[in-house]
C-alpha positions in Angstrom: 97.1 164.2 112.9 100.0 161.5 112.8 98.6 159.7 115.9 95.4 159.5 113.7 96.6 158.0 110.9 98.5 155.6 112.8 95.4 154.1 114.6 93.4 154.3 111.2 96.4 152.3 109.7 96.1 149.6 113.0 92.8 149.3 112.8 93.4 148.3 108.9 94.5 144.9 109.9 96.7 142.7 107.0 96.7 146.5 104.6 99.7 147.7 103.2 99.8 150.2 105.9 99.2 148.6 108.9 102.8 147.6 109.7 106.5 148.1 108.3 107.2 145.1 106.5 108.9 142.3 108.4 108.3 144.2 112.1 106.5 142.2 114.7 103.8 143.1 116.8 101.3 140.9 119.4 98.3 140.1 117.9 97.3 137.6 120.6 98.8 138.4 124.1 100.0 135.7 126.5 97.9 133.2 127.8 95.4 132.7 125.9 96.3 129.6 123.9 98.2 126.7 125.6 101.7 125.5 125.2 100.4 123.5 122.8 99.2 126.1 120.5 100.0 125.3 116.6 98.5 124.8 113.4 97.5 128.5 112.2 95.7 128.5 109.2 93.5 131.5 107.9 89.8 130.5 106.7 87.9 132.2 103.8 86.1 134.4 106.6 89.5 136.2 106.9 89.9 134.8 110.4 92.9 132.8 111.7 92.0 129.2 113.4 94.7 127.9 116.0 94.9 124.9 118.1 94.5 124.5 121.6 92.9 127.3 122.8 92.4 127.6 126.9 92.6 123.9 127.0 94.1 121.4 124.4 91.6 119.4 122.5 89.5 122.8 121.2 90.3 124.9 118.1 90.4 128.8 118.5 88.9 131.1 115.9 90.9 135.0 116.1 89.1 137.8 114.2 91.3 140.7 112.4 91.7 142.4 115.3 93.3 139.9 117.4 89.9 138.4 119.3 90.2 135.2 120.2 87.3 132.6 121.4 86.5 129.0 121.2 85.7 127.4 117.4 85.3 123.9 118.4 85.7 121.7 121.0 87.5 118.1 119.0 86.0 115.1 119.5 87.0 113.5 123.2 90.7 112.2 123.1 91.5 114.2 120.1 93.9 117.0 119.7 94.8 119.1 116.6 98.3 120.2 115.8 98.2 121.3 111.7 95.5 123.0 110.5 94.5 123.6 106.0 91.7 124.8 104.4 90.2 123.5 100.9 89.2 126.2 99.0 85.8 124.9 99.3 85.8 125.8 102.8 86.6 123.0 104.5 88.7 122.5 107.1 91.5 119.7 107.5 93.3 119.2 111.2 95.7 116.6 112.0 94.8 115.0 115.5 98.1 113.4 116.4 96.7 111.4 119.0 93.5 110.1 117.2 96.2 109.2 114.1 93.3 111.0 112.1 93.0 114.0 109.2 89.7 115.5 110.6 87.3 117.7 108.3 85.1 120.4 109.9 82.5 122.2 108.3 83.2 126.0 109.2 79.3 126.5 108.6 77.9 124.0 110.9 81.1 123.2 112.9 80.1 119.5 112.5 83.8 117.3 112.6 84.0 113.7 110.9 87.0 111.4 110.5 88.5 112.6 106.4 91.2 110.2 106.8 92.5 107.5 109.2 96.2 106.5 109.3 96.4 103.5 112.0 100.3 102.8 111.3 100.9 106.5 112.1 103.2 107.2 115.2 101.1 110.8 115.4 100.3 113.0 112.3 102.0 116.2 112.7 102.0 119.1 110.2 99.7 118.8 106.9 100.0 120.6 103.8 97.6 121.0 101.4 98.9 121.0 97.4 96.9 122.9 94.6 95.1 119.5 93.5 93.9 119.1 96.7 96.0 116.4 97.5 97.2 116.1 101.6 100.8 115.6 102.6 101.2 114.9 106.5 104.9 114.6 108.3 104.4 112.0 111.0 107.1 112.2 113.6 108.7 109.3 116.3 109.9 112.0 119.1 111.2 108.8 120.9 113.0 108.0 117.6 115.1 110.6 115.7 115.5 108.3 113.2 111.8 106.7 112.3 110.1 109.9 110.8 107.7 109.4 108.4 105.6 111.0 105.3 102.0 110.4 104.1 99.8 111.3 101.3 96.0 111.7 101.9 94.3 111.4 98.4 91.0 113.6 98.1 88.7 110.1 98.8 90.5 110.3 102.0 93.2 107.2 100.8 96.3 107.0 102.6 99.8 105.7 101.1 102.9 106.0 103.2 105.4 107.4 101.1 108.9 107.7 103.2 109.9 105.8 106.5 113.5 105.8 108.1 113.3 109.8 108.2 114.4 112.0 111.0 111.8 114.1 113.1 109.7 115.0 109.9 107.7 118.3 110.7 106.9 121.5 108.8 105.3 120.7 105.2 105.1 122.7 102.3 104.3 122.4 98.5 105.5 124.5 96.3 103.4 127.5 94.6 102.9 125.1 91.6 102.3 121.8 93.1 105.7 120.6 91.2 108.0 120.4 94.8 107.3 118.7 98.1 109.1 120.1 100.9 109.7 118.7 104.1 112.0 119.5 107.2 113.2 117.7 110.2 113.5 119.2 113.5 115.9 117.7 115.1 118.5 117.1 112.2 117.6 120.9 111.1 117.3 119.8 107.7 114.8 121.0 104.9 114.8 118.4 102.0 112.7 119.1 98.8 111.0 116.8 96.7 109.7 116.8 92.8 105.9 115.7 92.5 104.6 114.1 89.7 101.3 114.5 88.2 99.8 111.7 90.5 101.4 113.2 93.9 104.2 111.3 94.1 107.7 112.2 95.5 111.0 111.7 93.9 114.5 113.0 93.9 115.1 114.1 97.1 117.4 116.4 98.0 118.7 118.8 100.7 117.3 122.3 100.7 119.2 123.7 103.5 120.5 122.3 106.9 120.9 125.0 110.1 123.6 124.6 112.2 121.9 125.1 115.6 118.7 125.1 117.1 115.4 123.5 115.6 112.2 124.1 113.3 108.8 123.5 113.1 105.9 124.5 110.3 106.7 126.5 107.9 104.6 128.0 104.7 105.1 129.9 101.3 104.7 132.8 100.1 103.5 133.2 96.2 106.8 133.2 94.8 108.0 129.8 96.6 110.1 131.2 99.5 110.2 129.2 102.8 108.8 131.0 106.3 110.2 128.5 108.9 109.7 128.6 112.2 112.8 128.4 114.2 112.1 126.9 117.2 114.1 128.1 120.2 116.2 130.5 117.8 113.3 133.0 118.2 113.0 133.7 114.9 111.2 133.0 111.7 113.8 132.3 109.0 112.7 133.1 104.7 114.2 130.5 102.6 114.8 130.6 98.7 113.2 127.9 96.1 117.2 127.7 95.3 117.8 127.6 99.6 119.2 130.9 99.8 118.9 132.0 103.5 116.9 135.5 102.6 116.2 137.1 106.2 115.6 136.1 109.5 112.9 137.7 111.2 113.2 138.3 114.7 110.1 137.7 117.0 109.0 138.6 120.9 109.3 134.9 121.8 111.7 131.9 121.6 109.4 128.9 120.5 107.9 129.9 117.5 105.8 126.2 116.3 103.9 127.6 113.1 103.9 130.3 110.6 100.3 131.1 108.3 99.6 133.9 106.0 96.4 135.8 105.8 95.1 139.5 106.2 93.1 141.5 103.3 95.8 141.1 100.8 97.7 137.8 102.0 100.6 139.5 103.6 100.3 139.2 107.3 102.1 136.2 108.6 100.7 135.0 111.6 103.3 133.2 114.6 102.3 130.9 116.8 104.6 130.7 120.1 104.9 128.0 122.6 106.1 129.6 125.2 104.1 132.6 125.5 100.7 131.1 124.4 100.7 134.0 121.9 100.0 134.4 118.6 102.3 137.3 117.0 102.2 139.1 113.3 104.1 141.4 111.0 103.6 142.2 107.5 105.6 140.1 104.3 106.3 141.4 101.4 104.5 138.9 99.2 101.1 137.4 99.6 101.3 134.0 101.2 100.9 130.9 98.5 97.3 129.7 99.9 96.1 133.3 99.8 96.1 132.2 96.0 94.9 129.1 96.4 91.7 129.8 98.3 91.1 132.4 95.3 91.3 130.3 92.5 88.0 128.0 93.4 90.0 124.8 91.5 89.6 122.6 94.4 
């Protein structure tokens, strides 16, 4: 009888039941993306979309139960790192290499050019704020110190907002679409930023600095708390609005590159990890911010 329940609860993927909260399991084995694998982002089919799958330069749709196949193959010298979706639908992917914010239909699969930053040294992470409004962090890996931070508008307008940064990555806004926050891997810092009603940043200010190893994407949950992948700390940490260091969940691998939320309820967190190709998951106990944002139709 117990052994039933259990697979009933497994087979209940993203349900209350399906894991402890805050234990990791595989939901992708090894392999099967690339080294490159980032940018998870869960679509309004339920399904979770990740970079670079078998080859870099194709997008990988994963159903509930951990399936993984070939979404799209980008456009030839393209390749996506960050990944949002509207809650129209539509798909947003930074392709560092193109120096573009691509839009895909998830209907047709068609991919055109949403936004083109030319003066970008490779769009990195995107975030997506309750307006609709596009924030990208644009690192220099060749030069801690030249990091940078854009703005997409929703006619596809680009305005550089912050040069002179270190190696700008993860990007999140805030539940509310009041704060901005941005980190920097190499320095290990987190800064936040207030927005005003146009999208723009002001009063920066340090969130929370790590003293060792680095970080890479990182999302909310409904109440404004940080998920950050460490990178190389094999772990993902949970950060406070106020940058209280909550937990630190440990994962299978070392090179966590993204965190996204999904499941039936919003609660599974999805890991991406560099050096196993995988994609792990455990349970949160909050519902990820977008989960609410793809269910308000305000886009």
């Amino acid at each position: 009888m117990k052994r039933t329940v259990v697979a009933l609860c497994l087979a209940m993927a993203g349900s209350a039941c399906a894991a402890p909260a805050f234990v990791v399991r595989d939901h992708v084995g090894d392999g099967v993306f690339t080294t490159g694998i980032e940018g998870p982002a869960t679509g309004a089919d339920g399904a979770l979309y990740v970079v670079n799958i078998g080859k870099d330069g194709t997008i990988g749709r994963v159903d509930p139960n951990g399936n993984a196949a070939l979404f799209v193959t980008l456009p030839e010298g393209s390749i996506g790192n960050g990944i949002r979706f509207g809650t129209d639908g539509a798909m947003f992917v930074a392709d560092y290499p193109g120096h573009n914010i691509l839009q895909i239909d998830p209907a047709t699969r068609v991919i055109s050019v949403f936004a083109h930053l030319p003066d970008a040294h490779q769009p990195n992470d995107i975030a997506l704020a309750p307006n609709g409004t596009l924030y990208a962090s644009d690192p220099d890996w060749a030069r801690p110190d030249n990091g940078q931070l854009w703005r997409i508008d929703r006619d596809g307008g680009v305005h550089l907002l912050e040069s002179g940064m270190g190696t700008t990555n993860g990007i999140e806004v805030s539940p509310d679409g009041r704060h901005l926050y941005v980190n920097e891997s190499v320095q290990r810092n987190v800064w936040v930023y207030d927005l005003d009603a146009g999208g723009k940043p002001s009063n920066k200010r340090l969130l929370i600095r790590f003293d060792d190893h680095g970080m890479d994407g990182m999302r909310s949950d409904m109440d404004g708390n940080l998920y950050i992948a460490r990178y190389d700390a094999g772990v993902v940490a949970v950060v406070s609005p106020q940058g209280e260091l909550l937990r630190e969940v440990p994962l299978k691998g070392r090179k966590p590159t993204n965190v996204a939320f999904g499941g039936a309820d919003g609660r599974q967190v999805f890991v991406t990890l560099q050096d196993r190709g995988a994609v792990e998951t455990f349970q949160a106990d909050r519902p990820g911010r977008e989960y609410g944002l793809q269910h308000a139709g305000n886009r």
